[in-house]
N, C-alpha and C positions, 0 to 999 in steps of 0.2 A: 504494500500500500504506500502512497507517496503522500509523502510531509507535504504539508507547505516549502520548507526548506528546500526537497529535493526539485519541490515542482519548480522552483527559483532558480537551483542550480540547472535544469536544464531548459528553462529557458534561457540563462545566459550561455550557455556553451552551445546548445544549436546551431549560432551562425560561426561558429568557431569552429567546428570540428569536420572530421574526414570521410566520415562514415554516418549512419543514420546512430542517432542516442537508443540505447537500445530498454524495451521494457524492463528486463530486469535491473533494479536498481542494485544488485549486487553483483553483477556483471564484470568483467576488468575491460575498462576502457581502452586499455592498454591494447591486450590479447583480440580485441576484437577490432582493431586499428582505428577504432575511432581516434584517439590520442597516442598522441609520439611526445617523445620529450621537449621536441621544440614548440609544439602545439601547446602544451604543459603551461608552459612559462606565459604564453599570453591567456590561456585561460583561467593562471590562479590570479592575473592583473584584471581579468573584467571582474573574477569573484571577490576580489578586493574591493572594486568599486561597487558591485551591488551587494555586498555586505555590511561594505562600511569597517572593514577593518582592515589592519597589515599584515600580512603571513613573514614572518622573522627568516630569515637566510639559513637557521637551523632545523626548521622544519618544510621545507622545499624539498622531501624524497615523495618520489615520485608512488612508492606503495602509501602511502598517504592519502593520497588523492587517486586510487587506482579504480574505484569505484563512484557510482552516482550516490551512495549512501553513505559512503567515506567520506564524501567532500561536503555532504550536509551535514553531514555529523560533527566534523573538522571544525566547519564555518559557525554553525549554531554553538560551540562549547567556544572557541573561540570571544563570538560576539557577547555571550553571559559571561565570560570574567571579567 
């Protein structure tokens, strides 16, 4: 079932990515070539700006953010501290 969170996270990544976002929000974005590492980098910048917060240069690994639920996960714990 998809958050509000995730449903944010993938409307920001849509026009970013390679391949179609796929239903399963536990999917590896990776593995299913929607996201590449360079892709990566401008997508955790648009989810910066439509979250509203900074992701710190220490947590930039790419298993991280390997999923649609990982990266709402990520974003919403982030935005509550």
């Amino acid at each position: 079932m998809s958050t509000p969170a995730i449903q944010k996270v993938r409307a920001t990544l849509a026009p970013l990515v390679k391949a179609p976002l796929p239903a399963d929000d536990d999917a590896s974005l990776f593995e299913l070539g929607v996201l590449d590492s360079f892709a990566l980098m401008e997508a955790i910048g648009r989810l910066e700006e439509t979250f509203g917060i900074s992701v710190p240069d220490a947590d930039l690994n790419p298993r991280r953010f390997e999923t649609l639920a990982k990266i709402a996960r990520y974003f919403e714990a982030r935005r509550a501290a």
